[in-house]
C-alpha positions in Angstrom: 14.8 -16.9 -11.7 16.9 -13.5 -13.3 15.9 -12.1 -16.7 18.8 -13.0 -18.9 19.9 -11.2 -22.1 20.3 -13.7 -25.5 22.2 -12.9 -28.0 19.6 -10.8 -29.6 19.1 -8.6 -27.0 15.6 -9.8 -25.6 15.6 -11.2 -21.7 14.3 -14.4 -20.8 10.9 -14.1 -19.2 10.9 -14.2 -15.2 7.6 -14.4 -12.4 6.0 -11.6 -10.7 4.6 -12.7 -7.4 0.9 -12.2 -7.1 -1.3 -12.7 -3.5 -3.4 -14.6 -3.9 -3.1 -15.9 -7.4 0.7 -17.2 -7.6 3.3 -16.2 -10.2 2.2 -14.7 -13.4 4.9 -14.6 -16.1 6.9 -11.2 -17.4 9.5 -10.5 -18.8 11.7 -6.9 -18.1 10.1 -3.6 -19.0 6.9 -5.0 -19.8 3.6 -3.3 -18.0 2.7 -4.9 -14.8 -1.1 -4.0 -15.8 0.1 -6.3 -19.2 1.6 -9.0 -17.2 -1.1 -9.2 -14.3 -4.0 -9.1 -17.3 -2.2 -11.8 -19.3 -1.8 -13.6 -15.9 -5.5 -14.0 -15.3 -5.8 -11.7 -12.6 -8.8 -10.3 -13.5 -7.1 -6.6 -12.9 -9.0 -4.0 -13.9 -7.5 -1.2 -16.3 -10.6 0.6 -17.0 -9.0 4.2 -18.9 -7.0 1.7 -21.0 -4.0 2.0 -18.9 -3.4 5.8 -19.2 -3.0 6.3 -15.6 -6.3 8.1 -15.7 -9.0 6.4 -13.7 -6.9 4.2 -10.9 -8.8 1.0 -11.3 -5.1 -1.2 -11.6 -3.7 -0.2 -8.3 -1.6 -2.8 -6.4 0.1 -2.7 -3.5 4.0 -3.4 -3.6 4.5 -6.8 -0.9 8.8 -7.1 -2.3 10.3 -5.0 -5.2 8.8 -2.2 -5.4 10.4 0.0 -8.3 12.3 3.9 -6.7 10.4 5.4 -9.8 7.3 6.6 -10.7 6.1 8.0 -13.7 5.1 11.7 -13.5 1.4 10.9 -14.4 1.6 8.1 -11.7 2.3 10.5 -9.4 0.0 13.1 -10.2 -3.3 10.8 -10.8 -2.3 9.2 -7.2 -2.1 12.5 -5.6 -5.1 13.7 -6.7 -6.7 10.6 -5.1 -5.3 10.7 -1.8 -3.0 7.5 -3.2 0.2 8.3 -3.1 2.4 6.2 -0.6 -0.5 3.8 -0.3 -1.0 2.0 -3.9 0.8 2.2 -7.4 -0.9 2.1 -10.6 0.2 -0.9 -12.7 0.0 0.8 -15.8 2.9 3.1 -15.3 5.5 0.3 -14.4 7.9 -1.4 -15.9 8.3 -5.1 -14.8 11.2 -6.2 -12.4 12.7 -9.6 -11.4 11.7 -10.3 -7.7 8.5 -8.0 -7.8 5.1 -9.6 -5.4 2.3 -7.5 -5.5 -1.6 -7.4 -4.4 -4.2 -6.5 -6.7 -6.7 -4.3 -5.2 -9.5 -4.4 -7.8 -10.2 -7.0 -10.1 -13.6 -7.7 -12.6 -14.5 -10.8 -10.0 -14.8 -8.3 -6.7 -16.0 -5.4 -8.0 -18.6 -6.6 -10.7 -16.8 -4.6 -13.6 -15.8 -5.2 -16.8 -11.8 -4.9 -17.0 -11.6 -2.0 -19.6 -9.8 -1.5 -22.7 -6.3 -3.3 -22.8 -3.7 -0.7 -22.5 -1.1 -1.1 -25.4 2.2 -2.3 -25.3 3.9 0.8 -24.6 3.6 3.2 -21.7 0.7 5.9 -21.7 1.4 8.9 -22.3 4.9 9.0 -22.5 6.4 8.8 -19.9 8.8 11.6 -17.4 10.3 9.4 -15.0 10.9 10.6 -11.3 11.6 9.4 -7.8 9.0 7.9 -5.9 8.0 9.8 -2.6 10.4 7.7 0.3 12.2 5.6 -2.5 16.2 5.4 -1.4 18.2 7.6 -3.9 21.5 5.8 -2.4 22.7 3.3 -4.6 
């Protein structure tokens, strides 16, 4: 199923693909960390989804976005991260995104965290992710 705009401008909601757990509902531009959470993933998001601590990694199996915020980027540098997980909290929802969660409250004994608001922390300076196609 495609997001579809109605007449007042909101999209239809659509399913994210998730090993292991099957489709969790979103809808476009929502947080993935938001989605997987409301899903019942069990992800964690332990910083509160402020792309600070790197507990709501997932690994991109179809869709994955050509950008990244620049606190994405950074935090998953400084990890030794970058080209190997993204962090849920600093992405905007797709149609046709599958994804693995790599740390959830069930496998690593840990509470999830405080739930990361609605919109995107901090604000966000978008930029191309390392090996994403720039052709269009």
């Amino acid at each position: 199923m495609t997001a579809q705009t109605t007449s007042e401008g909101s999209s239809e909601g659509f399913s994210v693909q998730v090993e292991g757990s099957g489709p969790v509902s979103a809808h476009e531009g929502q947080r993935l960390v938001l989605a997987l959470d409301a899903g019942g993933t069990g992800i964690l998001h332990r910083c509160g989804g402020q792309a600070r601590c790197t507990t709501c990694r997932v690994v991109f199996l179809e869709g994955e976005p050509g950008s990244m915020t620049a606190a994405e980027f950074d935090k998953l540098t400084e990890k030794n991260l970058l080209g190997e997980a993204r962090l849920s909290c600093q992405i905007e929802c797709t149609p046709g995104m599958s994804v693995r969660v790599l740390q959830t409250a069930q496998s690593t004994g840990l509470e999830a965290g405080k739930m990361p608001t609605d919109h995107m922390e901090p604000d966000p300076v978008w930029t191309t992710r390392p090996g994403a196609s720039t052709e269009g």
